[in-house]
VOBA-1610 file (N, C-alpha, C; in pm, whole numbers, padded with zeros to 5 digits, always signed):
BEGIN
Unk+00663-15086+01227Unk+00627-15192+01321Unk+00747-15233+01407Unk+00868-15238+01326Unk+01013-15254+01421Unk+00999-15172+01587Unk+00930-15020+01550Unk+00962-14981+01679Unk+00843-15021+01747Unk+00709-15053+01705Unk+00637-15142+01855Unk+00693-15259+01886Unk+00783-15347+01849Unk+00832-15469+01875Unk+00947-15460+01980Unk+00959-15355+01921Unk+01111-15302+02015Unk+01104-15256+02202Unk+00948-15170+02170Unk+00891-15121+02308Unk+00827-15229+02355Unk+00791-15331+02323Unk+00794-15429+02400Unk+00861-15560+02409Unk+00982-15502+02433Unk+01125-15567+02479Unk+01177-15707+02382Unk+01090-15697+02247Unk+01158-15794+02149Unk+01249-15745+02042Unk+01344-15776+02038Unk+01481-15732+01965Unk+01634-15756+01935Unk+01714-15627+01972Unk+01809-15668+02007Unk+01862-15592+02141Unk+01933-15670+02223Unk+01953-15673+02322Unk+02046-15502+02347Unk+02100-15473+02266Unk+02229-15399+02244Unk+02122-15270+02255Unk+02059-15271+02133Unk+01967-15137+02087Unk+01848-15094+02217Unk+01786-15234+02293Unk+01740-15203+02404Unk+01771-15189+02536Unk+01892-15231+02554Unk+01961-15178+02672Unk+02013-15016+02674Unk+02069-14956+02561Unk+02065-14859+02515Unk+01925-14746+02524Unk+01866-14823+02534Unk+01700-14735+02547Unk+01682-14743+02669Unk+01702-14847+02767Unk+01637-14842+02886Unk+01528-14949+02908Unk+01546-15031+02773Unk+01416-15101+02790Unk+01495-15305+02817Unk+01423-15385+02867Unk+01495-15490+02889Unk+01388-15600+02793Unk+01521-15638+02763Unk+01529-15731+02634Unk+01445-15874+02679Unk+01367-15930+02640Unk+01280-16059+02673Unk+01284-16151+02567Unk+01286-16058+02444Unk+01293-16221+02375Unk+01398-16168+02199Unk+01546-16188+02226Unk+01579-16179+02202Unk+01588-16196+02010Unk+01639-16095+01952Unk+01642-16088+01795Unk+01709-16000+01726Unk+01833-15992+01689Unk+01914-15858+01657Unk+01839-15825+01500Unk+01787-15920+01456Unk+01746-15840+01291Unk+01568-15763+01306Unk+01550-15729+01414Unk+01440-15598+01454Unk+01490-15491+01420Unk+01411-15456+01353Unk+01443-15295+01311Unk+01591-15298+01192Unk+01625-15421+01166Unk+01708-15431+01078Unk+01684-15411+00936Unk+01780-15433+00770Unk+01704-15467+00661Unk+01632-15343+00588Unk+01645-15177+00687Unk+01566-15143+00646Unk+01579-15102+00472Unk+01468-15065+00369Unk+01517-14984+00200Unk+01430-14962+00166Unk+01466-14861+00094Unk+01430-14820+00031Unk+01423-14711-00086Unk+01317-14698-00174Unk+01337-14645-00305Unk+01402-14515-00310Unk+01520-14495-00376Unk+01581-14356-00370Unk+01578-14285-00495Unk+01489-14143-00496Unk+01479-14084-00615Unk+01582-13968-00660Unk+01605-13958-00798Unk+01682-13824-00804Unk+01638-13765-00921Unk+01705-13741-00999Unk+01702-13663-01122Unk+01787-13516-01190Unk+01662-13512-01317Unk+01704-13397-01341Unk+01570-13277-01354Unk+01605-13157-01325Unk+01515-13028-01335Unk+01542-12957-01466Unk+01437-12901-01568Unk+01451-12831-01686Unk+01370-12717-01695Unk+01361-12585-01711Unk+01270-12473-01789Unk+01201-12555-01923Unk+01102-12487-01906Unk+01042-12494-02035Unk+01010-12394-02128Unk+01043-12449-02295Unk+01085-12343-02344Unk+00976-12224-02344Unk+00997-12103-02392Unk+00860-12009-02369Unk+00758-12059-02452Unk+00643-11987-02358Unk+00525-12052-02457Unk+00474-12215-02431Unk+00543-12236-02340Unk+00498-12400-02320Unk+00491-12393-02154Unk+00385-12438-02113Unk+00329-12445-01968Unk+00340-12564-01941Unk+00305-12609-01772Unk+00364-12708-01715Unk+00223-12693-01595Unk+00222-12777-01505Unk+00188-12816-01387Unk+00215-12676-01268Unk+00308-12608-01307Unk+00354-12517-01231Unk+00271-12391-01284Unk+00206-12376-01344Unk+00104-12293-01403Unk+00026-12255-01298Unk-00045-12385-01233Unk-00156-12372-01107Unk-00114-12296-00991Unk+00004-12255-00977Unk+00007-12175-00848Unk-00023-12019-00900Unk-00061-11959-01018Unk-00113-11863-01061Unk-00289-11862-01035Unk-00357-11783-00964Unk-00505-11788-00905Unk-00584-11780-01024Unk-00597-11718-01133Unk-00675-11707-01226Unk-00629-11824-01304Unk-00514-11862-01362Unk-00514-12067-01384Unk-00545-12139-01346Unk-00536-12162-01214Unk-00603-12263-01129Unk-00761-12282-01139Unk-00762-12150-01113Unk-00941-12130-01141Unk-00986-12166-01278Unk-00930-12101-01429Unk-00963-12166-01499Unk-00985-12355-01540Unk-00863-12386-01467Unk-00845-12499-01515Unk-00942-12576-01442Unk-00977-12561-01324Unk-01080-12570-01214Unk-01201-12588-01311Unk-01221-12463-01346Unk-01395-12505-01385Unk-01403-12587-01584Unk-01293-12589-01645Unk-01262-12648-01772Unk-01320-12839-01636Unk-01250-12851-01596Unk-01256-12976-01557Unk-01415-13016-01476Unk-01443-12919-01416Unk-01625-12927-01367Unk-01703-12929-01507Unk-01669-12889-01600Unk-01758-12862-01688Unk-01758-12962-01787Unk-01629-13054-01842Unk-01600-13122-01925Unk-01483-13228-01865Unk-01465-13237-01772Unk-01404-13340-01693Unk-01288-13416-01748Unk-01190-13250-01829Unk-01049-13277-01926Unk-00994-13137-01857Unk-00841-13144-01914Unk-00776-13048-01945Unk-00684-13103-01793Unk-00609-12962-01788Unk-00506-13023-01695Unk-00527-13092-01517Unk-00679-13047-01493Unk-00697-13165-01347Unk-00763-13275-01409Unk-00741-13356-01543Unk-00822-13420-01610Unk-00700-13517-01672Unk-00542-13498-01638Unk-00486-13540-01713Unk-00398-13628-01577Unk-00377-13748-01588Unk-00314-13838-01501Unk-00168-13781-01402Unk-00096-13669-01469Unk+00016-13554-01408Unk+00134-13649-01448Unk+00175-13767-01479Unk+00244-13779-01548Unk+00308-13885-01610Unk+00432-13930-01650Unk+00422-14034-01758Unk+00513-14103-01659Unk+00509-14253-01673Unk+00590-14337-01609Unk+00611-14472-01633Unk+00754-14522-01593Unk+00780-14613-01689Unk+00916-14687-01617Unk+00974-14793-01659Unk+01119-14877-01606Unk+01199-14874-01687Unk+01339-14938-01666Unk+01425-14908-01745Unk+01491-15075-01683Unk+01555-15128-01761Unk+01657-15234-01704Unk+01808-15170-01691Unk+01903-15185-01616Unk+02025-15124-01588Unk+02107-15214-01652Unk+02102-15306-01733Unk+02186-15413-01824Unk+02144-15348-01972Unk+02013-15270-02006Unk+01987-15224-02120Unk+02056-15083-02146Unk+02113-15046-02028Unk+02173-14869-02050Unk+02283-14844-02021Unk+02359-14948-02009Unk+02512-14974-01963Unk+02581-15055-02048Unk+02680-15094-02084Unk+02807-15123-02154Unk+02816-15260-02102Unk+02859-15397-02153Unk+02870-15469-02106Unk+02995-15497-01966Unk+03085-15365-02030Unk+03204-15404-01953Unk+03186-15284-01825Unk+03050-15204-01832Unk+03017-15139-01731Unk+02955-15263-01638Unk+02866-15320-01680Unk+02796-15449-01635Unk+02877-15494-01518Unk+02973-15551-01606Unk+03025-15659-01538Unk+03158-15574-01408Unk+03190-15432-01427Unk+03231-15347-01331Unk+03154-15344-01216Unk+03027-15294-01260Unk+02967-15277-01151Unk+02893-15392-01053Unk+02956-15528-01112Unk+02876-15655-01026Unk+03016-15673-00948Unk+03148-15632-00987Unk+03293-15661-00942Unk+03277-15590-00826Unk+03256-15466-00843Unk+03206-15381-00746Unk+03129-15393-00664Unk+03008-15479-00648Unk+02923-15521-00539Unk+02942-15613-00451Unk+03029-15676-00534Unk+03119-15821-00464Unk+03225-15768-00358Unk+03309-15665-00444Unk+03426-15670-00400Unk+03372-15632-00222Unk+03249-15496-00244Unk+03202-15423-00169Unk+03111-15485-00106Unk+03101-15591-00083Unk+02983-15608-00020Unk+02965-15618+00152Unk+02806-15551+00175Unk+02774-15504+00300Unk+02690-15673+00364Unk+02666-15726+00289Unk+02600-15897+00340Unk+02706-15953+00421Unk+02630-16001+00536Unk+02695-16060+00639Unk+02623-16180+00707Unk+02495-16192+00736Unk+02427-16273+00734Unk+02404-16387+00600Unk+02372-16506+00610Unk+02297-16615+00475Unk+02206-16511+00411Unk+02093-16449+00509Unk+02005-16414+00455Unk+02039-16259+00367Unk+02127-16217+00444Unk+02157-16103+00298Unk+02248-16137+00211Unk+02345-16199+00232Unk+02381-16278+00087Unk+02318-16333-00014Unk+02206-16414+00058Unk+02108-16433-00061Unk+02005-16309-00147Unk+02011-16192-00030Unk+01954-16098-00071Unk+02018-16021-00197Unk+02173-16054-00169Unk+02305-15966-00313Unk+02242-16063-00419Unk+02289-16186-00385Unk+02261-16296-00490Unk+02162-16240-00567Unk+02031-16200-00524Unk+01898-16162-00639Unk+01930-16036-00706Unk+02027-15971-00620Unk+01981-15855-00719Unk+02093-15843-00812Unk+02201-15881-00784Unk+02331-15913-00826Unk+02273-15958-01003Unk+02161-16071-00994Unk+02080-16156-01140Unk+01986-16074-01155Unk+01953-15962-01058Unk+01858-15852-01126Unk+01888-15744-01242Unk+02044-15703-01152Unk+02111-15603-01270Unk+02157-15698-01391Unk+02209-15840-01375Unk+02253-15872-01511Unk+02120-15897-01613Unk+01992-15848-01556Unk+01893-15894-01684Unk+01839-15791-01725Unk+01818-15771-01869Unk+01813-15695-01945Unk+01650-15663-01964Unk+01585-15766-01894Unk+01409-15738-01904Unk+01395-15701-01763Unk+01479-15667-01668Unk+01432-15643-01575Unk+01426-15473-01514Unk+01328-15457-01393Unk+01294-15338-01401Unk+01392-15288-01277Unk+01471-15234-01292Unk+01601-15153-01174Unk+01559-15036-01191Unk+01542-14984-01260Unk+01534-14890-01252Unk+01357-14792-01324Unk+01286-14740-01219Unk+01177-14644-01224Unk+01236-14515-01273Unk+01131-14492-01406Unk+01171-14356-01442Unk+01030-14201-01474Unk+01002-14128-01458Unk+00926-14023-01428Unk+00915-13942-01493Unk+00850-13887-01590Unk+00848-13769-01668Unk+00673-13626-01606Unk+00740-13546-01485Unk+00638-13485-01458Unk+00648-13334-01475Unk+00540-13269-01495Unk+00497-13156-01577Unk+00558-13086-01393Unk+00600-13043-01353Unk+00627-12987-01255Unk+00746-12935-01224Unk+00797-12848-01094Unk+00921-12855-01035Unk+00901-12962-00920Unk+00975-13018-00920Unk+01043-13111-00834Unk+01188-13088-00813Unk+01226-13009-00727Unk+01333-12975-00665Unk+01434-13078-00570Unk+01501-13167-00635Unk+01577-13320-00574Unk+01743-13232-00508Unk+01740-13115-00514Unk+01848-13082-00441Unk+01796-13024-00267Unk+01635-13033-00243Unk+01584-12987-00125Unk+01535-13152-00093Unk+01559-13280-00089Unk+01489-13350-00068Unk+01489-13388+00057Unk+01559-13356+00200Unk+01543-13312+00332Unk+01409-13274+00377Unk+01313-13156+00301Unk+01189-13112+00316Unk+01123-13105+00222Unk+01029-13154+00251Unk+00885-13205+00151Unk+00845-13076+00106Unk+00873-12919+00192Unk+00805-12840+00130Unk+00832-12749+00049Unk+01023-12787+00109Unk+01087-12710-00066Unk+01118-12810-00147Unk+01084-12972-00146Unk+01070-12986-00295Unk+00974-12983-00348Unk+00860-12959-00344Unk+00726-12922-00389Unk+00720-12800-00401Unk+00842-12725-00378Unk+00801-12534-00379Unk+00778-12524-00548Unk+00720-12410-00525Unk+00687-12331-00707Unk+00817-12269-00765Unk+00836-12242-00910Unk+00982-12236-00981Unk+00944-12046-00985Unk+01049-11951-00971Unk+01034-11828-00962Unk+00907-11824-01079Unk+00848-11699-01041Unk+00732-11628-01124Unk+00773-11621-01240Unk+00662-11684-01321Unk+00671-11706-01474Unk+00695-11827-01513Unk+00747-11888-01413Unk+00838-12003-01494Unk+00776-12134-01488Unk+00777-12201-01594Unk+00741-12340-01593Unk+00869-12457-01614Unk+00872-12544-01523Unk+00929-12656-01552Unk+00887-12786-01582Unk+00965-12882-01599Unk+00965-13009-01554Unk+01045-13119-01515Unk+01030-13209-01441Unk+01098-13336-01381Unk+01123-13417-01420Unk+01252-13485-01489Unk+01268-13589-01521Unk+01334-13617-01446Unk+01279-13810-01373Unk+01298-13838-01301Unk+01380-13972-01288Unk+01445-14033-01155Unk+01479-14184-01196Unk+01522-14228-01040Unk+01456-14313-01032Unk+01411-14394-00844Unk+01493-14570-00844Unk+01560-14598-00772Unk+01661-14720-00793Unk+01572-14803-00696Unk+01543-14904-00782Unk+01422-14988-00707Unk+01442-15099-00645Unk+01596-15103-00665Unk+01679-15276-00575Unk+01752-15221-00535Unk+01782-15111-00412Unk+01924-15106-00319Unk+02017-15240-00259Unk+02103-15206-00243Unk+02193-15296-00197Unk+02196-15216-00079Unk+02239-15064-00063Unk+02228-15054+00078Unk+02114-15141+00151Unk+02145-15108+00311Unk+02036-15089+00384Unk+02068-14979+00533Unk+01930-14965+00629Unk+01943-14928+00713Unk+01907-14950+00811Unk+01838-14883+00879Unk+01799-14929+01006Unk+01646-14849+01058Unk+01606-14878+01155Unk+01481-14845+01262Unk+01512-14901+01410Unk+01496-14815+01478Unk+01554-14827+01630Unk+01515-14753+01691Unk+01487-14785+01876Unk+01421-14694+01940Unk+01519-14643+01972Unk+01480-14479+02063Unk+01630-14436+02086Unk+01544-14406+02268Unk+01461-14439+02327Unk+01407-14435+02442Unk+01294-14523+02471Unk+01280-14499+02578Unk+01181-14641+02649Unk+01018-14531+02633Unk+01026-14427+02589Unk+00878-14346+02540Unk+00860-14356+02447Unk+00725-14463+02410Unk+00655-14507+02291Unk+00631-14363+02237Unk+00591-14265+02288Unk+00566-14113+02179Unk+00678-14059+02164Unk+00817-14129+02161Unk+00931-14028+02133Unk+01011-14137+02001Unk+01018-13993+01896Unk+01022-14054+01747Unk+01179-14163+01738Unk+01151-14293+01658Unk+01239-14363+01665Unk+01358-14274+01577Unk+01499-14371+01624Unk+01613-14329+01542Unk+01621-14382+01374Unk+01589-14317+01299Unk+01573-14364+01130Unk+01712-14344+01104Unk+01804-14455+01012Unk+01936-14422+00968Unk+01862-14516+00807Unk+01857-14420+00730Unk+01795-14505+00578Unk+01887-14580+00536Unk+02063-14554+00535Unk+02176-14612+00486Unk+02189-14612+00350Unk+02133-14475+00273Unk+02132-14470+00156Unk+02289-14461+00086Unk+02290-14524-00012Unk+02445-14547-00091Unk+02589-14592-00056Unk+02534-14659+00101Unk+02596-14695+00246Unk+02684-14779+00150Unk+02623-14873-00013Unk+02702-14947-00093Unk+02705-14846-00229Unk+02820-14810-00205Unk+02861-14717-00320Unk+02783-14773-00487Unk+02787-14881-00469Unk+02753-14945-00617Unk+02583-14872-00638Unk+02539-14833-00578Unk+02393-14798-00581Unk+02386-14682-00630Unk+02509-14597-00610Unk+02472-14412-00626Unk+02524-14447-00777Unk+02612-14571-00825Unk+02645-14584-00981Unk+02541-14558-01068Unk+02467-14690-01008Unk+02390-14754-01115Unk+02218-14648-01111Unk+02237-14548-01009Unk+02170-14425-01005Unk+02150-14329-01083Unk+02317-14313-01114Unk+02343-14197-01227Unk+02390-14293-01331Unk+02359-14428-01364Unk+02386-14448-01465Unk+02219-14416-01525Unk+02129-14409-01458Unk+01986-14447-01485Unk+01939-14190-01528Unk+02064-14151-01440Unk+02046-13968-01444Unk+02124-13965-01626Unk+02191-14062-01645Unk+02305-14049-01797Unk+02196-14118-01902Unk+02121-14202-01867Unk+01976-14258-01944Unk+01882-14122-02001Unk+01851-14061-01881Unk+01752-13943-01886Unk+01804-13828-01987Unk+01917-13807-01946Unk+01962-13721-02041Unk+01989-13736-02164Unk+01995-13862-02215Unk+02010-13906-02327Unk+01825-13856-02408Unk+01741-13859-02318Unk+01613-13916-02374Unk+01569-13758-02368Unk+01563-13675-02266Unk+01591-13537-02324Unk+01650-13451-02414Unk+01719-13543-02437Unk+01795-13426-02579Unk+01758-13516-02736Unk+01632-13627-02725Unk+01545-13645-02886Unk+01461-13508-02876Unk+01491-13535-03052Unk+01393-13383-03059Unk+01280-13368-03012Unk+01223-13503-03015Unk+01040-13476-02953Unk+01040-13414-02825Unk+01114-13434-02726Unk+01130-13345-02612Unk+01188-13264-02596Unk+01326-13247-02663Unk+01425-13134-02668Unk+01324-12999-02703Unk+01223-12991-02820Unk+01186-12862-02848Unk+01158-12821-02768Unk+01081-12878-02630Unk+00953-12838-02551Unk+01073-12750-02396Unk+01192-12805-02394Unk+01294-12766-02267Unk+01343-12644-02339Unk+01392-12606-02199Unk+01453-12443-02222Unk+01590-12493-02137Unk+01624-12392-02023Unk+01771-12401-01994Unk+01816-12562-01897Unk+01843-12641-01858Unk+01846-12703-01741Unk+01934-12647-01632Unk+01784-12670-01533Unk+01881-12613-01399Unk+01909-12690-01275Unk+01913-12845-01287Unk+01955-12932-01204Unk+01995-13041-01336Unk+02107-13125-01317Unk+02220-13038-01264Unk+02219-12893-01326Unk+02344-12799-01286Unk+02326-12689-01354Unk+02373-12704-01493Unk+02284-12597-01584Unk+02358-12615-01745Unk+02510-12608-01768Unk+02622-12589-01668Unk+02713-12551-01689Unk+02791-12697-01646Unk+02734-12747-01573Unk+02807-12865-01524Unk+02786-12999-01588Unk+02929-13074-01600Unk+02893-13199-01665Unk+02837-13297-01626Unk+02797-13356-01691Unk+02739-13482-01629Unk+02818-13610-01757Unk+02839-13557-01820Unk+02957-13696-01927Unk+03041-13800-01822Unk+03132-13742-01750Unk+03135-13801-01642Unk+03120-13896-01550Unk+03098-14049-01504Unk+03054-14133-01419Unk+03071-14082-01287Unk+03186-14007-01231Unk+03214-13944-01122Unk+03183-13808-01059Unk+03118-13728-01200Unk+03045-13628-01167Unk+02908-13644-01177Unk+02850-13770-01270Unk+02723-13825-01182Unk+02744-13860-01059Unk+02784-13911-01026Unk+02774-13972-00898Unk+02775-13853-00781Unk+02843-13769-00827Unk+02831-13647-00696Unk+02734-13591-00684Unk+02659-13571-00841Unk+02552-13564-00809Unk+02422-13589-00725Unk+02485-13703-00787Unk+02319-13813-00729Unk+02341-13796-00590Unk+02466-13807-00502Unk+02456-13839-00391Unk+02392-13719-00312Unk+02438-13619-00351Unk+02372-13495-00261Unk+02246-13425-00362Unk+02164-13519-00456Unk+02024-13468-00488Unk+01964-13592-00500Unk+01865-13612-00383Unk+01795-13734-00349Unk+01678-13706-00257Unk+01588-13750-00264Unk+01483-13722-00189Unk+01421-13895-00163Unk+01350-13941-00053Unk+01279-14061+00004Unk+01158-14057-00146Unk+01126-14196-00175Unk+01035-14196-00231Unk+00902-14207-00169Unk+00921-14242-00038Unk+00789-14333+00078Unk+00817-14455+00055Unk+00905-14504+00069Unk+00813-14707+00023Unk+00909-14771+00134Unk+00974-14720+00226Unk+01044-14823+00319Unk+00919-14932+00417Unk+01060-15025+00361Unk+01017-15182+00392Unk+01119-15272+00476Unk+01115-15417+00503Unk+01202-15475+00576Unk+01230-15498+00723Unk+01194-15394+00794Unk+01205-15381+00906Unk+01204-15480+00992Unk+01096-15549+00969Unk+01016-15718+01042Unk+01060-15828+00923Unk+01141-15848+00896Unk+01133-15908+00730Unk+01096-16036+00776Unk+01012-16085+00681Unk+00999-16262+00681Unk+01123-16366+00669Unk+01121-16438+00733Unk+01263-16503+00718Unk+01373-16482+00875Unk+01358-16353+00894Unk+01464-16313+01002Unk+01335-16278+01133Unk+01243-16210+01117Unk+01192-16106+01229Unk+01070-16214+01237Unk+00993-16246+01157Unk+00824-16285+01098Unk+00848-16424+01021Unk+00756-16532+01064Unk+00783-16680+00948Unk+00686-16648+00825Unk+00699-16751+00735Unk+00591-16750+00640Unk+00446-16732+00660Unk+00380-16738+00797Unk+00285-16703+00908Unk+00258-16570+00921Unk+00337-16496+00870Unk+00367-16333+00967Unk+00355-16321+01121Unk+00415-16448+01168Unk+00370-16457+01306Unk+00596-16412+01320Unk+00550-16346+01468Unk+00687-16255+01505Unk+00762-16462+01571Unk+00857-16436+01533Unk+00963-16548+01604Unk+00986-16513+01755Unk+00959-16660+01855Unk+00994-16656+01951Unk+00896-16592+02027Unk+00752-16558+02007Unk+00603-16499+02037Unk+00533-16560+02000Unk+00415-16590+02154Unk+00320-16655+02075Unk+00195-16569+02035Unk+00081-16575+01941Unk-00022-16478+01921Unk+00091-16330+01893Unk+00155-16342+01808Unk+00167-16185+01767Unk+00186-16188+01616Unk+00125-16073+01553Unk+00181-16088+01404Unk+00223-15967+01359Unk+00291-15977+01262Unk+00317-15808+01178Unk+00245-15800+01017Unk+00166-15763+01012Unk+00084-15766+00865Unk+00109-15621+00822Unk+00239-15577+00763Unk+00266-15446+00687Unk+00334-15427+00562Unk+00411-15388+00527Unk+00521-15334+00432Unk+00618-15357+00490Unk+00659-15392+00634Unk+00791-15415+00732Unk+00828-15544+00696Unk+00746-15658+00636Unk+00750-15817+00678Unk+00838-15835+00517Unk+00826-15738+00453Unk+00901-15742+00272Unk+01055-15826+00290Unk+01082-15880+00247Unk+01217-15967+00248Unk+01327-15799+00167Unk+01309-15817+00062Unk+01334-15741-00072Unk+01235-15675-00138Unk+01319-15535-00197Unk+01220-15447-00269Unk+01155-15508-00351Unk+01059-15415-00439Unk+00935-15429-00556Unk+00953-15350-00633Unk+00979-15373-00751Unk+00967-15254-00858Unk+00825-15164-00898Unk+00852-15089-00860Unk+00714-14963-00852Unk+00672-14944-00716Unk+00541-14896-00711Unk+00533-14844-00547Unk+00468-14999-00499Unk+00453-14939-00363Unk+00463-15047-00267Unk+00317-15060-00197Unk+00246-15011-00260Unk+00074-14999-00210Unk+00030-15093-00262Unk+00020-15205-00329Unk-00074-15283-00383Unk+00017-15431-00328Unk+00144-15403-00322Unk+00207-15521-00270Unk+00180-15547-00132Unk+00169-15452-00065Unk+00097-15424+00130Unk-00020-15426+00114Unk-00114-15430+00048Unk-00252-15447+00068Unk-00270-15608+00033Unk-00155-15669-00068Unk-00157-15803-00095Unk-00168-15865+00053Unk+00018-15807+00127Unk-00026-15867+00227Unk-00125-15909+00356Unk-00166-15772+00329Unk-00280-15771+00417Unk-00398-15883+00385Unk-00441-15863+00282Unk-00544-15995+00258Unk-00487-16087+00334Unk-00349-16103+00242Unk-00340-16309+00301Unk-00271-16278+00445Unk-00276-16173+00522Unk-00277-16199+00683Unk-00441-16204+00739Unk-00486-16141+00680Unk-00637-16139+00721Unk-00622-16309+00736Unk-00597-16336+00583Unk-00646-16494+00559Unk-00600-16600+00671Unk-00490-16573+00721Unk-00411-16641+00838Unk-00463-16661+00930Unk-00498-16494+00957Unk-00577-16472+01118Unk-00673-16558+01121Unk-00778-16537+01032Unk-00886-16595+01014Unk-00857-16724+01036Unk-00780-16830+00946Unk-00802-16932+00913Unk-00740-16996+01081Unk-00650-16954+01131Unk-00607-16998+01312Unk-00747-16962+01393Unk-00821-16843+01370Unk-00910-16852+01456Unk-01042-16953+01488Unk-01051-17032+01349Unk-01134-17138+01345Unk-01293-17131+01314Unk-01304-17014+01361Unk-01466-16945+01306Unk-01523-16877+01153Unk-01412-16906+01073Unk-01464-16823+00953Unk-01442-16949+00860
//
């Protein structure tokens, strides 16, 4: 929504003079704020004899499994694809990691505005709580390839012939980065400039691979250990003991989860109204108007809003 606000000349003055377009009602936090969920992980073989999700790109599996599920409405298109769950980042860290990595957000911090200071402030009491959910974690019968996460279609590619894997996964659900949304021309059909600003605050790619040093821990109980064969992200040869060779990790194996938000945030862009500041009759009813992330996906929290903008509209228009 940042970039229709933008093409019609509400923003910031800087980003639309730059486009060609002239600024009318001035707002530098358009297209600001932007975050979102950053996934990574790890990739494993499975040991022989044990199949996966990656089975189905074989034509006579697929087909079987195809008509097992027409016929009795089980088996593997019958089974939810996979397990999922949170983690708190105060429950998998050291106290004196804890309190490093809040030194570290401070020392580092990207808040410059009230309103993102208050934004550190929450999450700052997010990581110190031990019931809270920082961290999303993934256990899927598949390859998921987080060293292609640039293209959707090699991380969804199939694992060489024969082979079955799976994904264990882990998505950081309170960035401290942020980024941006911006037009980069005055042609509504020419794609805006996306800068995500992922790990832009170093403290994020930490508490990332502190959540990749979790996973691995939980892979190597026997109940799962029997079922893995070699790991090949990271590679079996490389450490991950390390805090600094997580972290190199994580940074160059990451893929978008979908859930960016912020853009229009309430507070800066949109009032408690979802009505745009400094406009009259305009609103933004999306996933853009989010102040701060949500732990888990972001579909039921945007359909929230949608109701209670419906409810708005409605209730100003006077007829319902």
């Amino acid at each position: 929504m940042s970039k229709a606000l933008l093409i019609v000349h509400l923003g910031d003055p800087k980003v639309l003079k730059e486009a060609g377009v002239e600024c009318k009602v001035e707002n530098d936090r358009v297209g600001a704020n932007f975050q979102d969920h950053i996934l990574g992980g790890m990739l494993y073989d499975l040991a022989d004899g044990v199949s996966s999700m990656d089975a189905v790109h074989g034509a006579e599996y697929a087909k079987a499994a195809q008509e097992q599920y027409d016929k009795t409405q089980d088996g593997l298109y019958g089974s939810p694809g996979m397990l999922m769950g949170f983690v708190s980042y105060a429950s998998i860290v050291s106290k004196e990691q804890l309190d490093e990595t809040i030194k570290e957000v401070r020392k580092n911090s990207l808040a410059q505005t009230e309103f993102e200071k208050r934004q550190e402030d929450i999450i700052v009491k997010q990581l110190s709580d031990p019931t809270f959910a920082n961290i999303q974690t993934f256990c899927i019968p598949c390859q998921l390839d987080v060293s292609k996460g640039e293209s959707q279609i090699d991380f969804f590619s199939a694992p060489p012939d024969g082979k079955n894997r799976v994904s264990l996964l882990v998505c950081l659900e309170h960035p401290l980065s942020r980024g941006s949304i911006h037009i980069s021309s005055s042609d509504p059909n020419k794609a805006p400039r996306i800068d995500p600003g992922y790990f832009r605050n170093n403290a994020d790619a930490k508490i990332l691979a502190a959540g990749i040093k979790w996973m691995d821990k939980v892979a190597k109980q026997p109940v799962l250990a029997k079922s893995l064969g070699e790991r090949i992200l990271p590679p079996q040869n490389a450490s991950i003991e390390a805090e600094e060779d997580r972290v190199e990790f994580v940074k160059n194996h990451i893929s978008t989860q979908y859930h960016p938000i912020g853009t229009c945030t309430m507070g800066e862009v949109t009032d408690d109204k979802l009505k745009v500041k400094g406009v009259n009759k305009l609103r933004v009813i999306d996933a853009s108007v989010f102040p701060g992330h949500v732990s888990g996906n972001i579909m039921a929290s945007t359909y929230a809003v949608a109701e209670k903008g419906a409810d708005l509209v409605k209730a100003d228009d006077g007829r319902f």
